[in-house]
N, C-alpha and C positions, 0 to 999 in steps of 0.2 A: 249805607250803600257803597260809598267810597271806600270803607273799609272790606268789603267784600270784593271788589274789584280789584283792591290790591294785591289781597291774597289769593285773588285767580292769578294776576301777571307772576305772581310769585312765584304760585304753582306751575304756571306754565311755564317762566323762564327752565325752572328745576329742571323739566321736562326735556326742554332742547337742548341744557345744559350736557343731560347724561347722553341723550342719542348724539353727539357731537363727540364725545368722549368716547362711548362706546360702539358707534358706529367702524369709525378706523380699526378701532383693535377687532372685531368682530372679522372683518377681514383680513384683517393682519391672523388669526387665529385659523381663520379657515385655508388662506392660503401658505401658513407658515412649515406646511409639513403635506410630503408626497405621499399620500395617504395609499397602500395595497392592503387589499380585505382578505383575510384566508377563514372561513368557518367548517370546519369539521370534527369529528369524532374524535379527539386524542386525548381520551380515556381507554382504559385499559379495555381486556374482553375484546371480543375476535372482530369488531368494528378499531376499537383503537391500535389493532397492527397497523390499520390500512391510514388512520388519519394522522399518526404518527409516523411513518412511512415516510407519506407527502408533506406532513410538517418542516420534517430535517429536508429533504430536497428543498422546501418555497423557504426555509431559512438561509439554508448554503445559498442559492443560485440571489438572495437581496443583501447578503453578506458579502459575496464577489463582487456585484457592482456598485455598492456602497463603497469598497475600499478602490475600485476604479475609478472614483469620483464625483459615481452616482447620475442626478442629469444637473447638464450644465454648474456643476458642484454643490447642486442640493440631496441630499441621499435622502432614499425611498425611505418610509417608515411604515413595516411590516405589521399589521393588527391582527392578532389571531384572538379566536371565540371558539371554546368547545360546544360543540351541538350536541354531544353524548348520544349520537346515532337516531337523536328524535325529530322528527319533522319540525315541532310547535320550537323547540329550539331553534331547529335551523331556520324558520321563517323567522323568529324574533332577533336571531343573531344578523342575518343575511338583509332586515329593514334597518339594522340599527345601522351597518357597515356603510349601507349608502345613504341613509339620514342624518346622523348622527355627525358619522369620522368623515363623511363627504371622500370616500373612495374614488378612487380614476379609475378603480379596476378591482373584480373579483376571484377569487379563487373558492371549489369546493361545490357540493360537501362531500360527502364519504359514501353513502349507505345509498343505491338509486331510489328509496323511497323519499327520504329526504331532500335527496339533489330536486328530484321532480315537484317539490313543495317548495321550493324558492325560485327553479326558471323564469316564473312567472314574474317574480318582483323583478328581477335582474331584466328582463324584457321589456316592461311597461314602464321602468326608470330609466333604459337607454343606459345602463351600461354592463360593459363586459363580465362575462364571467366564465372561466376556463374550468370544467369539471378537471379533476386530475383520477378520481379512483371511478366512478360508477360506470358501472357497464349496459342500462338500458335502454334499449334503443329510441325510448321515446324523449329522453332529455335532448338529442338535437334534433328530433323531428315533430315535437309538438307546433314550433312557430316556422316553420320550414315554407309555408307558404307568405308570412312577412317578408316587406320590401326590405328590410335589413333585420338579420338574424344577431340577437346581442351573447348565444351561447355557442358556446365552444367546448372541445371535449378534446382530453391526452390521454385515452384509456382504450382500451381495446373493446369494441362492442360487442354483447353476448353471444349476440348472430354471426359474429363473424369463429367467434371462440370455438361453440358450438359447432358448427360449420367443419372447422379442423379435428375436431374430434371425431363428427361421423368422416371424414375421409380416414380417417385411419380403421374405425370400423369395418367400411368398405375394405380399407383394404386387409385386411387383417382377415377379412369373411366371417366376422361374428353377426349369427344368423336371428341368435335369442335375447332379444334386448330388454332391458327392464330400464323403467324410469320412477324415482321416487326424488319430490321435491320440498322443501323447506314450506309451508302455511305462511311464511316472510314477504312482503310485496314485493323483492327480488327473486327470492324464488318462484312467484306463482307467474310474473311475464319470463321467465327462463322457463319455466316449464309449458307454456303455449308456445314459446317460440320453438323449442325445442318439437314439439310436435309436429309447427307448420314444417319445421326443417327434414324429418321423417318421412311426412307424406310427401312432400318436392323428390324424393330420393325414392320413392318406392319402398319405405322400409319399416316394417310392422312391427312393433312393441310384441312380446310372445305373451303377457300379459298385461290386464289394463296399470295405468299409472298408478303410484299411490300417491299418498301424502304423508307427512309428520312436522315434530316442533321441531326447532333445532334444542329445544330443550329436554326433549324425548330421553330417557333412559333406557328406556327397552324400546329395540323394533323387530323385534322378530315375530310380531304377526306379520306386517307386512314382507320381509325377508323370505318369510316362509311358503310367501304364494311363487315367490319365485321359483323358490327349489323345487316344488310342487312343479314347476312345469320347465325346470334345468335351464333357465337361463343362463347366458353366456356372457354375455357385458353388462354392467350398471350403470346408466346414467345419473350421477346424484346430485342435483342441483340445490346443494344445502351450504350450510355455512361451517367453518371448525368444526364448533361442538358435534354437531348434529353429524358429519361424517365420521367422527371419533366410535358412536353410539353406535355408528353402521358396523364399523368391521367388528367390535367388540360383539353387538347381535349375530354377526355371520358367524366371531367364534364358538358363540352358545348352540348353533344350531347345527354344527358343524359344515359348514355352508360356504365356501369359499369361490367368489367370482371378480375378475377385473372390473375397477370399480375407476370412472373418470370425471371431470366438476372442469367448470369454469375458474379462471384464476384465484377464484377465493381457497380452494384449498391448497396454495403456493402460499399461504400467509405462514410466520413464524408460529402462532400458536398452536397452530394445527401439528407441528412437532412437537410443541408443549404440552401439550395437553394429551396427545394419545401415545409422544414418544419413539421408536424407532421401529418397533417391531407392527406396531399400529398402520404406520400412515407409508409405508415397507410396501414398493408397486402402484401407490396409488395416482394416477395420470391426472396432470391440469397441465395450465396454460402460461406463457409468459410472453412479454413483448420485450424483456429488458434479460441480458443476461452478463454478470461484471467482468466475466472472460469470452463477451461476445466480440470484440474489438478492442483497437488500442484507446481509442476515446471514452469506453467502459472502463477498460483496465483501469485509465487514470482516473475516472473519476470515483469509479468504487475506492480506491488508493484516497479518493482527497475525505473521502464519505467518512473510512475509516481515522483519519488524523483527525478531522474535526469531532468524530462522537466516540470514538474507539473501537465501532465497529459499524457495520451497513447491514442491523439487521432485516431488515426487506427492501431490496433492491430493485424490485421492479416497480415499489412506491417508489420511493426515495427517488428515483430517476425519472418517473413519469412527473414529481412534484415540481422536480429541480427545472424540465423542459417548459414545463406548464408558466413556471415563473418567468424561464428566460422569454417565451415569446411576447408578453406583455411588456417585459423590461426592453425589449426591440424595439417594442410600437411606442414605448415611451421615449426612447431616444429619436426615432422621427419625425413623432407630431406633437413629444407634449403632455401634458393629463390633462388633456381637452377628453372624458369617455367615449363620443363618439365617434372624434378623432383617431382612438385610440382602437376601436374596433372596426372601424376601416383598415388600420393600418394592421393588424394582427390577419385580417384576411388576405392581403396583400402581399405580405410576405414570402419571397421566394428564392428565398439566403440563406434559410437559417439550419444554423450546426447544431443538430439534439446532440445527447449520449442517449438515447433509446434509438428505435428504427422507424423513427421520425422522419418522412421526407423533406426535402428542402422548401420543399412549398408546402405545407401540411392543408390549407385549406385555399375553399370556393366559393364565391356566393350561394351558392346551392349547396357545397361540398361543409360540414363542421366538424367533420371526423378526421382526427388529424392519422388514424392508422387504417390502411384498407385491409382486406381477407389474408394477404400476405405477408404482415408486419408483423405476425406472431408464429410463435411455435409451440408444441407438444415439449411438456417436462414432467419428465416422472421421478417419483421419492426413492434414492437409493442411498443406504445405508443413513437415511438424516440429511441427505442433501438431495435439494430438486437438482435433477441434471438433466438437459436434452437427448430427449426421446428420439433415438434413427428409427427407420424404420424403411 
């Protein structure tokens, strides 16, 4: 019996030994590093223009102030996690960022399907998370009726893109509209939004909607219902691939009509992949342009010295702003998360290089661009340039 007894004390001393030992480092580990979460797409294919974009912006803008001293002279320490455009990633990347690395703050993802598969962790964890690419509208208005909203958006929303398209429409007097969209869960809420947007406006598709993959090789059945009834504008709410397929169908059928998309066909690959004579007229959207200002000017100039070139600029700048405003709130309150999303709402100082206003958000308000922060660019000779009109 005695001898049983001793090797329970034994046991148990061992016991309290190690939680004494490893209890300090436990904390010393957790706090020994200012943990920022970025999880997006930055695999190749026409999702990794966009999470690669944002990458080099949320690297540049934790690289700046790392070499400014960082906070209180501890420097930020940036965690990135490819999602490779899938939800089941980005919900596994997006629990580990705040389980695991014990983040102050999130960034991401890429693809609005996925972004919309993680809000909910970043909510119900209480802390921040700043979308940088996805455009739909239900990432900041799912928890909109929450006492405190933990998401935040640096990207221009569909509705608002959309929206600029048909005023040029209008103004333009294109009477025969056609709309074909991606089977993608970006495309199919762009394509009912797109709708609501229509009938707000008075203004009638001349045939019904279609659909396709963006992996589609041929579309010219659907193409052809257009011609079939002379439409005059395309609404095509697809991705790269999938608008490359369109004009190559238009040339099969000899069928040629102005064709326009939300800022996904401004991605680089969308010149890669169909090239100059391809993608030659085709109208999207921007909110960042590197010869839109002086603050542009220089930071496309810094984009350029750090990677050798800025190839998609209006990531890269949406990444870069996205970062700085959490690096703000961590210079006020701290990597308290809570703290830390209070103070990103509060905000009403802050210098973008996009057209970012000084105060981007509201308790009510998560959208850091309204109806005006963007503009019309269309593809000439290989380069998006801004659309007069």
């Amino acid at each position: 019996m005695k001898k049983r007894e001793r090797f329970s004390l034994i046991i148990t001393f061992v016991i309290i030994l190690l939680l004494v030992i490893s209890f300090p480092a436990t904390r010393q580990a957790i706090g020994a590093e200012l943990n920022l979460g970025y999880a997006g797409a930055v695999v190749g294919g026409h999702l990794g223009d966009y999470g690669q974009g944002n990458k080099q912006g949320i690297e540049l803008a934790v690289k700046r102030y790392n070499e400014k001293g960082g906070y209180k002279g501890q420097k930020a320490n940036l965690i990135i996690y490819d999602t490779e455009g899938k939800p089941p990633k980005a919900v596994e990347n997006i629990t580990r960022l705040i389980t695991r690395d014990k983040c102050f703050a999130l960034l991401g993802a890429t693809a609005s399907g996925e972004t919309l598969a993680i809000i909910d962790i970043a909510q119900e964890n209480e802390v921040p998370l700043i979308v940088p690419a996805s455009t739909a509208a239900e990432v900041t208005q799912r928890h909109i009726n929450k006492p405190k909203i933990y998401i935040y958006r640096v990207s221009l929303i569909d509705t608002y893109q959309i929206s600029l398209i048909l005023d040029y429409i209008q103004a333009k007097g294109f009477k025969k509209l056609a709309l074909l969209n991606s089977t993608s869960g970006w495309g199919e809420m762009a394509r009912e939004d797109t709708l609501k947007q229509l009938a707000a406006r008075n203004l009638k598709l001349a045939v019904p909607p279609e659909r396709c993959n963006d992996t589609d090789t041929d579309m010219t059945s659907q193409l052809s219902k257009f011609k079939a009834v002379d439409a005059d504008f395309l609404l095509a709410m697809v991705y790269s691939p999938g608008a490359v397929q369109i004009v190559k169908s238009m040339q099969k059928i000899n069928f040629k009509l102005p064709m326009a998309s939300t800022w996904g066909l401004i991605a680089p690959n969308y010149l890669a992949l169909g090239g100059k004579e391809i993608v030659e007229g085709t109208i999207t959207v921007a909110s960042f342009a590197p010869d839109a200002n002086d603050k542009a000017k220089a930071f496309h100039q810094m984009v350029v010295k750090e990677y050798g070139k800025d190839f998609f600029p209006v990531c890269t700048a949406q990444g870069y702003d996205a970062t700085n405003l959490i690096l703000r709130a961590l210079d006020k309150v701290g990597p308290d998360p809570k703290k830390i999303r209070d103070a990103i709402e509060s905000l009403d100082d802050f210098e973008g290089v996009t057209s970012i206003p000084k105060k981007p958000f509201g308790p009510k308000n998560h959208e850091s661009y309204g109806p005006k922060d963007g503009y019309l660019v269309i593809w000439r000779d290989g380069v998006p340039v801004r659309l007069q009109y």
